[in-house]
N, C-alpha and C positions, 0 to 999 in steps of 0.2 A: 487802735484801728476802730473805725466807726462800724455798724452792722445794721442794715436797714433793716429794722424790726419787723414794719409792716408788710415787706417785700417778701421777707421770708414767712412768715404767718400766711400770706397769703400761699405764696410755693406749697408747704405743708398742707394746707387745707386744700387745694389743688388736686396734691397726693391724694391724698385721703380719699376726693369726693371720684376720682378716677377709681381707687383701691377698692371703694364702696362699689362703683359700677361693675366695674368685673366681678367682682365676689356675686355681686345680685344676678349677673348674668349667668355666670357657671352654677351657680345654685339653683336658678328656674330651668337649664335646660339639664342639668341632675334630677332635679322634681319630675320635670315633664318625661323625660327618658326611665324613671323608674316607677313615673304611676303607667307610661306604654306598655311597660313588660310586666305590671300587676295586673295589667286588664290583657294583654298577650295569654299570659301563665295560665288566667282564668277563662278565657276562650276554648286551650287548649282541651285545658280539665274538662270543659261543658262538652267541647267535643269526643273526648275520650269515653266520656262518662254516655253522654249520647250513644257511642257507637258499641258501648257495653252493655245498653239496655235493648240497643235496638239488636243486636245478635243474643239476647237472652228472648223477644218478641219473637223474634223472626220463625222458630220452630211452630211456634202457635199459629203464627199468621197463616205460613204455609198451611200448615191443617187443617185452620178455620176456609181456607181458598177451596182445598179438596175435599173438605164436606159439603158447600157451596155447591161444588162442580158435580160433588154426588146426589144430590137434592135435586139439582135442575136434571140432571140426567135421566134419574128414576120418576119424574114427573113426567116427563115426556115418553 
């Protein structure tokens, strides 16, 4: 029985350059889906971290308001 060589070379390589496509497809949106939630994770952090500092601020702030508010007061 005859086997067309080229026919099938060609099939195979077919495979492959489709096999190659998805693989490169699932991998970039792998990549892109897990640098979103590296730069997500790190938002968060910046926010946490932010509203840790700003509730360690905020006692000051008030006080620094109501010496403020005492300074104008006693000037007048």
């Amino acid at each position: 029985m005859f086997v067309d060589v080229r026919s099938r070379t060609l099939y195979e390589t077919y495979k492959f350059l489709l096999q190659s496509l998805a693989f490169l497809f699932i991998f970039y949106f792998l990549k892109k889906r897990i640098k979103t939630n590296k730069i997500e994770r790190r938002l968060r952090l910046l926010e946490r971290k932010h509203e840790c500092e700003w509730i360690l601020l905020e006692p000051a702030h008030a006080l620094s308001k109501l010496k403020a508010m005492q300074c104008l007061s006693s000037e007048n």
